[in-house]
N, C-alpha and C positions, 0 to 999 in steps of 0.2 A: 667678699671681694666687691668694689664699687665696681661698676659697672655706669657706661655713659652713654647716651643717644649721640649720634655723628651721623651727617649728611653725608651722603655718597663722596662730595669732593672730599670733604674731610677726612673721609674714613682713608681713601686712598692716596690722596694728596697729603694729609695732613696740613690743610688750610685753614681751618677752622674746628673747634670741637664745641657742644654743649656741657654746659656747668656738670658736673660728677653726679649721680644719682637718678639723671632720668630713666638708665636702663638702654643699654646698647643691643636687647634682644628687638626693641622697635625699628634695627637696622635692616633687621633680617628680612622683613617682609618685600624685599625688593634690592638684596645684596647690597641693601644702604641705598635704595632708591624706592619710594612706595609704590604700591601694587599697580599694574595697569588698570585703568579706569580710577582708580583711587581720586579724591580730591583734597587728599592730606599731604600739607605740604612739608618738602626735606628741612629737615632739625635746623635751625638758625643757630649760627656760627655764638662763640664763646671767645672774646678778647682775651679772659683770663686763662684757658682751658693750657692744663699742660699734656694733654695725655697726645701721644704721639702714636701716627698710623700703624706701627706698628706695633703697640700697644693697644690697640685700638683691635685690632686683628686676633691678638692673643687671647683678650678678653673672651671675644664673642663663642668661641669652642677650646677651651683648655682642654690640656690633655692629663692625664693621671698616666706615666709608666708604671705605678707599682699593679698596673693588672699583672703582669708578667711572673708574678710571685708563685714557688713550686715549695709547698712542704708536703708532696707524694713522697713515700718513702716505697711505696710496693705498688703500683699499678694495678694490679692484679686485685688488688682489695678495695677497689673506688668501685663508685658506679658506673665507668665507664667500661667496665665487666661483666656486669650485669646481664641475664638472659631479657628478650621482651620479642613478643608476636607483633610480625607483621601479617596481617591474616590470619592465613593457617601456615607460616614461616614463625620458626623460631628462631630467634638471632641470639651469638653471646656477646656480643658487644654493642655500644653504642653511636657507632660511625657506618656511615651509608654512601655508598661512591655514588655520587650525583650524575645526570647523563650530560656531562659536558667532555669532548675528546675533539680529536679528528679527522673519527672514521670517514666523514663525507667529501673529505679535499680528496680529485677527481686522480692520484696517482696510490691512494692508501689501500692497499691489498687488504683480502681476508687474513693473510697469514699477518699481518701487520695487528690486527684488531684481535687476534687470536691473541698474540705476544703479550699486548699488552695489557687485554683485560688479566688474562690467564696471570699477567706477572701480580698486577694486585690481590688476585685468589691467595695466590701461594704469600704473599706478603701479608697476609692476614684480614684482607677484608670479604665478609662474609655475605653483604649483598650490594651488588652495582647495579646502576639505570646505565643502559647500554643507550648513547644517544641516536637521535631520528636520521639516521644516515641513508633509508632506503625509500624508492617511491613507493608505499604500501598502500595508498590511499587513489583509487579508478583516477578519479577527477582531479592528481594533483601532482602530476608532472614537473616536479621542482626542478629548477634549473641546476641547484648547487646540490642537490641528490644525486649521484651520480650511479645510485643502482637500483635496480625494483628487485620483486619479490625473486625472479628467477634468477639474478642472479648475485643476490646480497650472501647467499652462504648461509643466512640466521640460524638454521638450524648447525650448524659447523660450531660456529658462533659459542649457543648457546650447549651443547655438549662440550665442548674443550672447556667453559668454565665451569658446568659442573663436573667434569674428572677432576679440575681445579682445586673443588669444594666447593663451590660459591654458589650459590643464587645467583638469579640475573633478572633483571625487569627492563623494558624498553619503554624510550618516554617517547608518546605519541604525539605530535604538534604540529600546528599547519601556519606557516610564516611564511611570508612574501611567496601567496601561492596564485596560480593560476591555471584558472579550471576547464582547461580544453573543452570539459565534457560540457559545458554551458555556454548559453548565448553570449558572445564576445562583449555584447554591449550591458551584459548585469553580472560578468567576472570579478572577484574581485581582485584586487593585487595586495594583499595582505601585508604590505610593508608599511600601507599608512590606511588601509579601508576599513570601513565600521561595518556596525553590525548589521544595520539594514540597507547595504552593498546587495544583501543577499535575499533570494526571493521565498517565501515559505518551501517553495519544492527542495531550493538548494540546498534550505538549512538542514530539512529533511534527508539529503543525500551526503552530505556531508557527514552528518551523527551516522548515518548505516556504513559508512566509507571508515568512520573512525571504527565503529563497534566489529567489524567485518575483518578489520586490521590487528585488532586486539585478538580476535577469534583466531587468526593465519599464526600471530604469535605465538597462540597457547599450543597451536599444532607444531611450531616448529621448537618446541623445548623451554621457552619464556617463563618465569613463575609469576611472572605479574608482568603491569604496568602501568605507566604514570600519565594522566592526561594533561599535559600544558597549557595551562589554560591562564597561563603569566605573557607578561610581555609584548608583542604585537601577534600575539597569537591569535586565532579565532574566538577562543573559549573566553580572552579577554574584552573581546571588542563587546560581547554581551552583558560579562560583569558590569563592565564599566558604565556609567550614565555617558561620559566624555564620549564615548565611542556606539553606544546604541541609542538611536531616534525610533526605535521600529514603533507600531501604534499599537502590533498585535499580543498575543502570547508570549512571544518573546525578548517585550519590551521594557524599557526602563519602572515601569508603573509600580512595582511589587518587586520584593526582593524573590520572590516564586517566581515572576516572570524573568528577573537576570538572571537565576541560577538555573530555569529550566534548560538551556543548551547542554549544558553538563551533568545537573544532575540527569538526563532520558541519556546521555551518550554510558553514564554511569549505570543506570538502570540495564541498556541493551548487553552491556558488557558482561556482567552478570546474569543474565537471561541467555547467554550465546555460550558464555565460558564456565559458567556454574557459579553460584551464590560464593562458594570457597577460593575463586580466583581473587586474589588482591589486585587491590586498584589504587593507584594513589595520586591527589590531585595536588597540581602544584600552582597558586595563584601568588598576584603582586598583593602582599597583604595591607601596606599602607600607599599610596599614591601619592605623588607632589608633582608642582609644574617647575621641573628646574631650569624651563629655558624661561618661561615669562612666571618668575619666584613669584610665589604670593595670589598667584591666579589660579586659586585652587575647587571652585563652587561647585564643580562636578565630575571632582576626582573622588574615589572612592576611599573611605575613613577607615579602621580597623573595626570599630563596631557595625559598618554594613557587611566587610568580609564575613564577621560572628556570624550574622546571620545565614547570610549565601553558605555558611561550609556547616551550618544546622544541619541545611538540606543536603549540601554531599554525605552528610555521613549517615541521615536518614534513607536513602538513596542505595545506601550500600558501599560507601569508601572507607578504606581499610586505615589510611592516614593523611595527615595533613603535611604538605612544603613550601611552605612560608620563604619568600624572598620581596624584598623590596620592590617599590613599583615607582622608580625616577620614569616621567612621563617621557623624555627625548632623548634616554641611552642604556639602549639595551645590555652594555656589559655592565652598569653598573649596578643591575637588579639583583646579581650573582656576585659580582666583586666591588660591593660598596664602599670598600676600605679606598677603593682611589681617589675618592672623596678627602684623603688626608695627603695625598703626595704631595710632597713638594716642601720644602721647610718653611715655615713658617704661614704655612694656609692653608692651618686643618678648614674641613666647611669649602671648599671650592667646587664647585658645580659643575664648571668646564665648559660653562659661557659667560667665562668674568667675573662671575658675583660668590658670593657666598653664601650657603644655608646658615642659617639660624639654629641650630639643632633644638635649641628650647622651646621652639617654636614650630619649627618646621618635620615634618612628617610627624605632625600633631604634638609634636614634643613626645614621644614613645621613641626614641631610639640610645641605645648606650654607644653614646657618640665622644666619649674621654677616652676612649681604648684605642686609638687610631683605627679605628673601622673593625674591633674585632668583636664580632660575636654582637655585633651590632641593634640583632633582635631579638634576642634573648628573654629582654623584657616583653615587649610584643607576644610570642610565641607562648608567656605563661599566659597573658592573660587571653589567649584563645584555647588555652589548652582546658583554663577553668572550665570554659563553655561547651566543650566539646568531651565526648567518652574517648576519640578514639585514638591513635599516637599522633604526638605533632612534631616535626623537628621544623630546621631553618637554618638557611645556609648566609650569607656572606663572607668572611674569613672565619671560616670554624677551624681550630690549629689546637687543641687539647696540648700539647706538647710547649706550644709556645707560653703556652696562660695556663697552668696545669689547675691551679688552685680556682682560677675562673671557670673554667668548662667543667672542671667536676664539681664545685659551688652548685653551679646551675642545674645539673641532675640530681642531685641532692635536694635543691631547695624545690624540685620539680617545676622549673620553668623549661623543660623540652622533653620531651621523649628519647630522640636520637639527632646526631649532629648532620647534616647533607655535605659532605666533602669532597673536593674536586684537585684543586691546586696543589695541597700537603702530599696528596698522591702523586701526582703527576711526577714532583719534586724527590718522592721517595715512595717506591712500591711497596719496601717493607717495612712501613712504618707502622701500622698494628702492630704487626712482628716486635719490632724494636721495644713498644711501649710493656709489653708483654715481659720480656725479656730483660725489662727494667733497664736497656739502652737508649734515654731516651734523648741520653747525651750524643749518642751517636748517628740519629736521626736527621736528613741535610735539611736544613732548612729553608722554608720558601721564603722568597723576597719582596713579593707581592708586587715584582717589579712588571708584569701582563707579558713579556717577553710571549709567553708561551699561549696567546690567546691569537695574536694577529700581530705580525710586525714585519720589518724588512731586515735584512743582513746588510752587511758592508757592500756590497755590491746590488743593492735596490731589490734584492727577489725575495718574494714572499716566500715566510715562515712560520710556524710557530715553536719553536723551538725553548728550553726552558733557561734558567742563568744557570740554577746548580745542577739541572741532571742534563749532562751533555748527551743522553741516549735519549731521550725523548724527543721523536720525531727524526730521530737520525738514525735508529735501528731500521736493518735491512733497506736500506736505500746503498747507494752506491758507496758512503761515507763509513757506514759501518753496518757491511753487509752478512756478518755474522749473527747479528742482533742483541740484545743490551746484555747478554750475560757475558763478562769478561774472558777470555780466551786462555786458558794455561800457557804459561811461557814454553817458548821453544830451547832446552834445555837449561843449562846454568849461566848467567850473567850477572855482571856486576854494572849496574846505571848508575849513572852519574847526570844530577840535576843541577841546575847552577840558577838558583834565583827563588825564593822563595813566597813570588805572590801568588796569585788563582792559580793561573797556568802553568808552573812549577808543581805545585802542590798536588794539583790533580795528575800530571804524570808523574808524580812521585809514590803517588796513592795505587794509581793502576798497575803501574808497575811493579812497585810491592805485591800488591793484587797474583797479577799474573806469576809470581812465583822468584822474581828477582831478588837479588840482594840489591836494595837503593839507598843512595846516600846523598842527601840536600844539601846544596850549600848555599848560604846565605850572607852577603857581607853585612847588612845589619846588625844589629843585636835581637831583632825577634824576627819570626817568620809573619807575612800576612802582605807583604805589598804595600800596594796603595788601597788594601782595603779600611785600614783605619781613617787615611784622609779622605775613604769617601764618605762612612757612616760619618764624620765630622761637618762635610759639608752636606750632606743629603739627608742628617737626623736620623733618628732611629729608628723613623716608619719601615723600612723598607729589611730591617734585621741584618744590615751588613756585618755587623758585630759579630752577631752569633753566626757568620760564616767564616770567621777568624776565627770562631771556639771548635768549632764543627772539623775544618782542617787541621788543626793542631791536634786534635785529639786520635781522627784519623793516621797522622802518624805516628802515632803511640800504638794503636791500635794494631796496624797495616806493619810493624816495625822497620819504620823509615828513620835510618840516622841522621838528626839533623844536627851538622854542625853551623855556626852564626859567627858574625864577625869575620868571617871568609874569603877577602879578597880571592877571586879567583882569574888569572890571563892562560892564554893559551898553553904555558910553557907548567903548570901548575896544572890544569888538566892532563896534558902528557904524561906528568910524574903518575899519575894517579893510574894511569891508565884501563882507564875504563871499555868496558867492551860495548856501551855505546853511551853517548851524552845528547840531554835533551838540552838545550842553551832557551832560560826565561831570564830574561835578564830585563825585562824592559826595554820602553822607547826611549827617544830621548825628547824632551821639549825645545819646542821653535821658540825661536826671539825674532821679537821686531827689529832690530839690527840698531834700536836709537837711543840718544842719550837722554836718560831724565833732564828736562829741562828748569832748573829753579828749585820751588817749592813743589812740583808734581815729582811723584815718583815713580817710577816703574818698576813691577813687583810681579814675579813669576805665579801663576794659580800656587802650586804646591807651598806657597807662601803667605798668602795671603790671608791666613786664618790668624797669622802671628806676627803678621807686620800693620807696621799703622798704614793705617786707611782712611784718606780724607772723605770728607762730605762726600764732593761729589767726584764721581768714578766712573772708568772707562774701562768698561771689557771689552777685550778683545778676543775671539772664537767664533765656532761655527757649533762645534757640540756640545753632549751630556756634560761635561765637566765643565763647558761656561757657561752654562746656564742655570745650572747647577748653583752654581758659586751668584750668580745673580741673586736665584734664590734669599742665598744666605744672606747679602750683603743688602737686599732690602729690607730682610728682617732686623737689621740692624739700621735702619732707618734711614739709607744712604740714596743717593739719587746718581741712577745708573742710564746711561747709553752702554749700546751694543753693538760691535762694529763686529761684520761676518765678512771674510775674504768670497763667502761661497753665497751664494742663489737660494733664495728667503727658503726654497722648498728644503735645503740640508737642515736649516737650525734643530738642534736640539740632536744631531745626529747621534745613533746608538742605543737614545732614549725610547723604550717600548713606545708602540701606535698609540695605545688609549693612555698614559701617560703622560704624552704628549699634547694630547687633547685637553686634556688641567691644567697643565701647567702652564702653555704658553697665554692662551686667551688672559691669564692674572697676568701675566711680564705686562702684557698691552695697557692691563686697567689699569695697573698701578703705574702708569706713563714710560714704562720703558720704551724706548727708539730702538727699532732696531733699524742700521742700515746693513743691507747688505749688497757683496758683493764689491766692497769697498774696505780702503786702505786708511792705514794710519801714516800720513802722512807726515807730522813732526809733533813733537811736544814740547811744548814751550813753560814757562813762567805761570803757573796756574792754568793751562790751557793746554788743550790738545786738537791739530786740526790733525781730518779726515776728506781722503778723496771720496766721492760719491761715485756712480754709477750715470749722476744724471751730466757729468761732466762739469760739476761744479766742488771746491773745496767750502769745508764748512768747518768754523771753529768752536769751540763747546770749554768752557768754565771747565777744569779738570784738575782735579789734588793727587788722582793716585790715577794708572791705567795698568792693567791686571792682563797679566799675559795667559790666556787662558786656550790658545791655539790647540787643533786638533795634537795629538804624539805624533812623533818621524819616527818609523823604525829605525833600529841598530844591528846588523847581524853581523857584526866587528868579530863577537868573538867565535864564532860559529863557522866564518868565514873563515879563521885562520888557523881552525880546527881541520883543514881539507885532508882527505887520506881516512878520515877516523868515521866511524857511524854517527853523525848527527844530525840533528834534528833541532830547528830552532822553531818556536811558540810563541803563540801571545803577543806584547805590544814589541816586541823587540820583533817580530816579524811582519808582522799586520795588524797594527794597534786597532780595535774600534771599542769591545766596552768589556764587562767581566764577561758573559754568556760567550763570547767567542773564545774570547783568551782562553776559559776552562772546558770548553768544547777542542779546542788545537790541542790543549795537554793530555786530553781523554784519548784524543785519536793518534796521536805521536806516540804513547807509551803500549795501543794495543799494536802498531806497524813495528815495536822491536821483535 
């Protein structure tokens, strides 16, 4: 593939390109603008160049899908079977529930945290990092901790996962901390403080506060633990050169002097809990500066990690956990894959620019697999170095990439996989893999739903897209908790509509012991999830949630009949002993007449109708923005007209997915107004009222109706007298995570 250097305007304008062959990885060093300080100036334009921004973009991080390849035939017979010691812990397989959950949001019960580790035990995973949800540490009264030692329950905790079967290890880490027990004026606030914030006595009290917490652990039932010493953690602000100035012992001078904080916290831990307690240290293994790209002179390489995790394991550490080290976003050290959202800009950062992956985190990353399994490479060549197990987490998904993740224990580039999300998505997914179901495994979507976000009504969640019981067990919503509920005698349901929200109360309901019957006017079941993997690409695995539900009711024995018209007087016949109504919203129109040569084209169309140069969206949410996306992949030049208040854009769409996505709309010159009207369309043009009390008109071929859905409850409505229950966009449209969340909990209310 030729490849071409482009100047920042270039790359995003498509103003200008240089002659073919200089090599487009010289973009990367500044998302196509050179390094700060640099004195190398941006690529000079090419009269002749044809290569278009968006070609230009595709170049710089291709993608390879056939990672995705499975010729497993038996699970049971790969390496991902396998026995291997952690310690003195013998495991049989090779997946490791990583400590990311959220035990520490200040209404999550012990009985909550019991539920759900305990559900991953019985699903087949055999050891979990329980994450740092208590204040266990004298001097570190965390704000977002919402319990200490007396009354976190850990030993609760930890016996309910061993009747489980499981192991349990807890990851120890001290973030955005502040330390009552020292002089207010040398505390540090751990959410942006280095390592010489801290005074020798602190550092000193700190290591007896971690090793002291480790020891409370081993007493209350704990088999291990993991020291975090990634992220803006303490144990990182020493690794790092960026973050330690100190002059003494524990300063940047000697990779002895950065790794001493951790390895003595390592040493006491073993001195306190016995040589045979496992310890496992979890650091950023490569580093980059993704908010100012390219300004990287003392962020830490993979070959100084070699060194520093020489000494952890001299030290006494049992293994190694390799995660990423972006310098200015902590969720993406653990979910790097976000790095790909958004179609057509794999490589986005999530302040505009783009990584160079050839380049950038030293060129060491397998960055063609949409973020999966992204260190793979990496984690072999520390494992060369090291005796003792190494795994590494980003999207680690064995089921997704069967032939890659067991590749990779085979070819021995990891020991064991760190998984967080696959779980979350499905507790019993070892089970499944085992059981050679790995068709019937739900799949995540890598859509962060379930990290930090808001619902349709602004309140925070983290709630997941596919498992509607995560974080919704034992709360008021569903206060039985995620195991499905046996039906209350014999009934016959009646579904009407065949996308998320159909499906899944079609699935529970089956579940619970129903006779269920889907109908579908279509010819296939799946919704609008095919026109989303269309416009939102394949990162996100919308597809394989169309393979996932169809299969489910094969499984579940849900009759589904298709091509179904169904109205109220057709339900009647049928006479169901209750009816769930998903039938869908309906889409808004601007109420105006194409004017000329511009045309007006509904979203749901848009993929298959012509589309001029230049374009107008019109929306507020996921799905117009979305469709933006796509349509600048195609090299189109887009405004964005929002009825709603800049703070709605993108509504629906996860927090940290948000956060990539829009900052490129900006670079790549999209306008948004908001808050403003399409006020008529004309003859190649479209004006727009503004906000600022001014009309403004804009060059326009197509304008794309991409408006949030208006519910329908038409037919639901004229079901009165009968049990129903209407779901999904046809009741409260906002994205798929609710729609299949409304069918989960409509189908357990029959």
């Amino acid at each position: 593939m030729t490849k071409t250097n482009v100047s920042r305007r270039a790359f995003f304008k498509g103003a200008a390109f240089t002659a073919a062959g200089a090599g487009i990885a010289g973009l990367g060093l500044s998302g196509c603008a050179s390094p700060k300080g640099s004195s190398e100036a941006p690529a000079k334009a090419s009269a002749t160049s044809n290569v278009s921004p968006q070609e230009a973009i595709s170049q710089l991080n291709p993608q390879d899908w056939d990672y995705r390849s499975n010729s497993v035939k038996d699970w049971n017979q790969t390496s991902l079977f396998t026995s291997w010691k952690f310690g003195n812990l013998t495991l049989n397989n090779r997946m490791v529930k990583s400590a990311a959950g959220s035990a520490y949001l200040p209404w999550w019960t012990t009985e909550m945290t019991i539920a759900e580790y305990t559900h991953w035990a019985k699903g087949g995973v055999e050891l979990m990092f329980v994450e740092d949800y208590a204040s266990l540490l004298p001097h570190y009264p965390a704000a977002y901790k919402m319990r200490t030692r007396e009354n976190a329950e850990l030993d609760k905790v930890a016996a309910a996962i061993h009747e489980a079967g499981a192991y349990c290890g807890y990851q120890l880490s001290l973030m955005g901390a502040s330390f009552s027990g020292f002089d207010a004026t040398t505390a540090p606030q751990f959410a942006c403080a280095e390592a010489d914030d801290l005074t020798l006595e602190e550092v000193h009290t700190v290591q007896s506060d971690f090793i002291d917490a480790a020891k409370f652990l081993k007493e209350q039932g704990f088999d291990a633990v993991e020291i975090n010493a990634a992220g803006n953690n303490i144990g990182q602000a020493f690794l790092s050169r960026n973050r330690n100035k100190r002059t003494d012992e524990y300063g940047p001078q000697s990779f002895e002097n950065r790794a001493r904080f951790v390895v003595e916290m390592i040493e006491g831990i073993k001195r306190e809990c016995g040589a045979d307690f496992p310890v496992q240290v979890l650091i950023n293994v490569i580093e980059e500066n993704d908010y100012d790209l390219g300004n990287n002179s003392t962020l830490t390489t993979l070959e100084e990690n070699i060194e520093m995790c020489k000494l952890f394991e001299k030290a006494g550490a049992n293994s190694l956990h390799l995660r990423l080290g972006p310098f200015n976003n902590h969720p993406a050290e653990f979910a790097s894959d976000m790095y790909f959202t958004g179609y057509g800009i794999d490589g986005v950062t999530g302040y505009g620019n783009m990584f160079d992956f050839s380049r950038h985190f030293q060129g060491k990353l397998i960055a063609n697999h949409s973020g999966c399994g992204m260190l793979l490479d990496v984690a072999a060549e520390m494992r060369k170095a090291v005796s003792i197990p190494v795994g590494c987490v980003t999207f680690m998904d064995p089921a997704h990439a069967p032939d890659m993740f067991v590749g990779a224990l085979d070819e021995g580039k990891a020991d064991f996989y760190m998984m967080n999300r696959p779980f979350m998505v499905d507790p019993e997914y070892i089970n499944k893999l085992k059981e050679n179901r790995a068709d019937e495994i739900r799949p995540c979507n890598r859509c962060l739903h379930c990290h930090f976000d808001l619902d349709e009504d602004g309140v925070f969640y983290e709630h997941c897209r596919m498992n509607a019981c995560h974080m919704r067990a034992f709360t008021e919503q569903m206060p039985e908790g995620p195991d499905i509920p046996a039906g209350s005698g014999s009934k016959n349901v009646m579904v009407v509509g065949g996308g998320p929200a159909g499906m899944e109360a079609a699935r529970v309901a089956a579940l619970r012991g129903y006779t269920v019957t889907l109908y579908e006017k279509k010819s296939d079941i799946g919704g609008l999830l095919d026109f989303a993997e269309a416009v939102k690409g394949q990162h996100e695995n919308i597809g394989r949630d169309k393979e996932y539900f169809k299969r489910q009711m094969e499984v579940c024995g849900v009759k589904v009949v298709t091509g179904q018209e169904v109205d109220a007087a057709f339900v009647k016949q049928q006479n169901p002993d209750a009816v769930i109504v998903a039938t869908g919203g309906l889409r808004d129109t601007l109420g105006l007449s194409a004017g000329g040569k511009t045309n007006i084209v509904s979203i749901e169309d848009f993929l298959t109708s012509d589309i001029g140069q230049n374009v107008c969206v019109v929306g507020t949410g996921a799905q117009a923005v979305d469709a933006t996306l796509r349509l600048l992949s195609q090299g189109k030049e887009v405004i964005f007209v929002s009825p709603d208040p800049i703070e709605k854009l993108d509504r629906g769409q996860s927090d940290h997915i948000k956060g990539f996505v829009i900052p490129m709309l900006y670079t790549r010159g999209v306008r948004v107004w908001p808050n403003a009207q399409v006020k008529s369309v004309g003859d190649g043009s479209v004006t727009i009222s503004c906000d600022t009390g001014v009309d403004m008109t804009f060059e326009c071929d197509t304008v794309i109706e991409a408006m949030d859905m208006l519910p329908d409850t038409s037919l639901a409505d004229a079901l009165s007298g009968m049990n129903v229950q209407a779901v999904g966009d046809c009741k409260k449209p906002f994205n798929i995570a609710e729609a299949i969340a409304a069918g989960n909990l409509a189908a357990r209310a029959i």
